[in-house]
N, C-alpha and C positions, 0 to 999 in steps of 0.2 A: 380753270387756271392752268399755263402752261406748266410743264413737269419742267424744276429747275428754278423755278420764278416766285415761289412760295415763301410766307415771312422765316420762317426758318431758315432757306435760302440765302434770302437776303441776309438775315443776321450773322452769319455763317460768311458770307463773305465781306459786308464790315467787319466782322472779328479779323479777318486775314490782312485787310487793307491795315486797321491799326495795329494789327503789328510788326506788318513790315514799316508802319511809321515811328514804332517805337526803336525797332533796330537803326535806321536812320539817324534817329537821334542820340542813339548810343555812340555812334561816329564821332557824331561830333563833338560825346562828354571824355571820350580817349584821346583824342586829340587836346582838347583844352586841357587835362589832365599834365599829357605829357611836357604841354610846352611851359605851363605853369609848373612843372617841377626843376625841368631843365636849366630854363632861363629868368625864372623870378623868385628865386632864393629855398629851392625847393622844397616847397610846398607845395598843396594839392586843394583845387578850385572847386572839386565836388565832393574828395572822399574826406567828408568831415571828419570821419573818427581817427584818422593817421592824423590830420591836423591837432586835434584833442594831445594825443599819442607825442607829438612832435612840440606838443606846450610844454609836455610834461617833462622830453630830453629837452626844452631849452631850460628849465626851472633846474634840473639837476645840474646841468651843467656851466648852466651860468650864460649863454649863448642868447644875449639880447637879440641879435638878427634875427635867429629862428623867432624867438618869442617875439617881435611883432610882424614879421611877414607870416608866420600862424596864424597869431590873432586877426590880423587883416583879411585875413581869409575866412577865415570863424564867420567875423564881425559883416563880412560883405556876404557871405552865404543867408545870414540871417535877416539882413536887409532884403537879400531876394524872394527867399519864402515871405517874408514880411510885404512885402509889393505884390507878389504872382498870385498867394493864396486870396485876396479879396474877389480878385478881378476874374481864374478859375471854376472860383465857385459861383458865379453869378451864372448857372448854364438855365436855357428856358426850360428842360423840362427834365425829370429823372428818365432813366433807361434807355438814354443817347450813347452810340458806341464812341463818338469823337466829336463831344459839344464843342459850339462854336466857342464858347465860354476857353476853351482850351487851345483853340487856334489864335484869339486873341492873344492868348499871355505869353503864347510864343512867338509871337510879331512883338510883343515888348522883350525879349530876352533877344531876340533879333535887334532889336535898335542898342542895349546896351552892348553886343559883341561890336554892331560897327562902330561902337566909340571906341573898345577896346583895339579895335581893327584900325585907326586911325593913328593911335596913341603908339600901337606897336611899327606902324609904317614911318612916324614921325621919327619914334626913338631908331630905328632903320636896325632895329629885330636885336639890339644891346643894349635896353635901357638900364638908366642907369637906378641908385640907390630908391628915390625920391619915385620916380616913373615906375620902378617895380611895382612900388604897394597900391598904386594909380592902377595898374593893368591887373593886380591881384585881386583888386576890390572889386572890379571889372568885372572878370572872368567871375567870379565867387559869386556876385550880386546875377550873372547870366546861370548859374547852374540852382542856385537857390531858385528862381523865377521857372525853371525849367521842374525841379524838382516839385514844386509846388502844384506845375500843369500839369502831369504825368500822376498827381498823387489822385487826382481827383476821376481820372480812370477808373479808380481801382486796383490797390493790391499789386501795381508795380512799380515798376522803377527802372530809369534809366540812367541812376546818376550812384548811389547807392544800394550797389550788389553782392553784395556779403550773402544777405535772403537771398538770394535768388541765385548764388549758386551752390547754398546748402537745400533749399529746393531742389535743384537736379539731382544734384548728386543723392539725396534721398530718396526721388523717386525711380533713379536708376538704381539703389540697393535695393529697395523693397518691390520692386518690379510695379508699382501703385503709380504708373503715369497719368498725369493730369494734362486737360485738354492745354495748359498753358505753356509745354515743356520745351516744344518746339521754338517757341515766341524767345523763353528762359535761356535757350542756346543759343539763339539767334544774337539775344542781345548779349550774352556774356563773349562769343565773338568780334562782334561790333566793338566792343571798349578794347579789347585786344589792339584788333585790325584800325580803330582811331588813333591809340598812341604811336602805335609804330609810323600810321601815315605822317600823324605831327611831330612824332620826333626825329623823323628825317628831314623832315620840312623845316620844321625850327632850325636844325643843324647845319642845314647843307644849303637851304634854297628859303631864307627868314620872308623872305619880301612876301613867301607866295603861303603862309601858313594863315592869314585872314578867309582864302580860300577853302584851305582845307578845314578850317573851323566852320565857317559859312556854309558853304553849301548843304550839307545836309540837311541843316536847321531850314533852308531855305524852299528845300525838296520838299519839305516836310509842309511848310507851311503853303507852299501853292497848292499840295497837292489836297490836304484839307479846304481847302477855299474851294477848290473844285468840285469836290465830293458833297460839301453843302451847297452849291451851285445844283449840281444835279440830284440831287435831295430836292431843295425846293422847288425844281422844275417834275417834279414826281409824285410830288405830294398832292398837288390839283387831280392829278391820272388817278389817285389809290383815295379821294374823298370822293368823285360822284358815285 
């Protein structure tokens, strides 16, 4: 066997591949973030627990808006874990670095952002009351579905990361780095570097924020198609 090309190897570099696909996907959960905060009654599409947080200043304060463009986001997040997690878990076999089972569920969070992506070129990037909680439900039911394919990885997350950057930052106090840390920075970057790309875009150029939402998602998914493409043209080579 050549030196370089052994299952360790291999494993070692699926490990790398997903998680440059996870930071990918972190793009596009800061982006959705920001634009759902800015322009749809701000609220937040993935970070449930500021939503929970933002029930609770509508209930004090008496602020029906918040209370149901919250709830609407609550309510669509949990329809999306509720749709992503059957379809997920369906992978062929344990000890897959990036089952197809999880390339699928992202081709469905993909078909629900292009309706959002629709809905938001119609309302021409001001919708209005009514179209809000239509585009919250949207985006919310697209990070729920995402949250749900990302859960089935294993132990991370690209949409709720609270964990994951008291992870880092733990295992830079305790010097106790974990093979995952790199991947942890990567994506607590990513959701950074997502908001600001969509909240510019929302702000200043609305037509073209489908784009900046999409594409990642979309890197994401060819580039998993491919990788099981060449997986199953590899797997004939590694059984005789």
């Amino acid at each position: 066997m050549a030196a370089g090309t052994g299952p360790a190897m291999t494993r070692s570099r699926r490990g790398a591949a997903r998680d440059v696909l996870l930071v990918l996907l972190t793009l596009t959960t800061g982006a959705v973030d920001a634009a759902s905060f800015l322009h749809l009654g701000n609220v937040f599409s993935s970070v449930i627990t500021g939503n929970l947080v933002l029930l609770g200043v509508a209930a004090a304060t008496g602020s029906s808006s918040l209370a149901i463009h919250g709830g609407t986001a609550l309510a669509g997040y949990a329809v999306g874990v509720l749709i992503g997690a059957p379809i997920a878990a369906r992978r062929a076999s344990s000890g897959e670095t990036w089952p197809l089972s999880v390339t699928v569920t992202l081709a469905a969070e993909f078909s629900v952002l292009a309706g959002f992506s629709a809905g938001w070129e119609v309302t021409g990037g001001s919708p209005g009351s009514t179209a809000q909680l239509l585009l919250i439900a949207a985006l919310a039911v697209a990070m729920g579905i995402q949250s749900a394919a990302v859960r089935e990885l294993g132990g991370m997350s690209t949409t709720y990361l609270t964990g994951t950057l008291t992870a880092v930052i733990t295992e830079l106090a305790t010097r106790d780095r974990k093979p995952g840390l790199i991947r942890s920075a990567g994506v607590l970057a990513a959701v950074v570097s997502g908001a600001v790309a969509g909240g510019l875009v929302a702000e200043h150029a609305p037509a073209w924020l489908p784009a900046v939402v999409m594409t990642p998602l979309a890197a994401v998914v060819i580039a998993s198609i491919t990788f099981e493409m060449a997986d199953a043209r590899a797997r004939p080579r590694r059984d005789r």
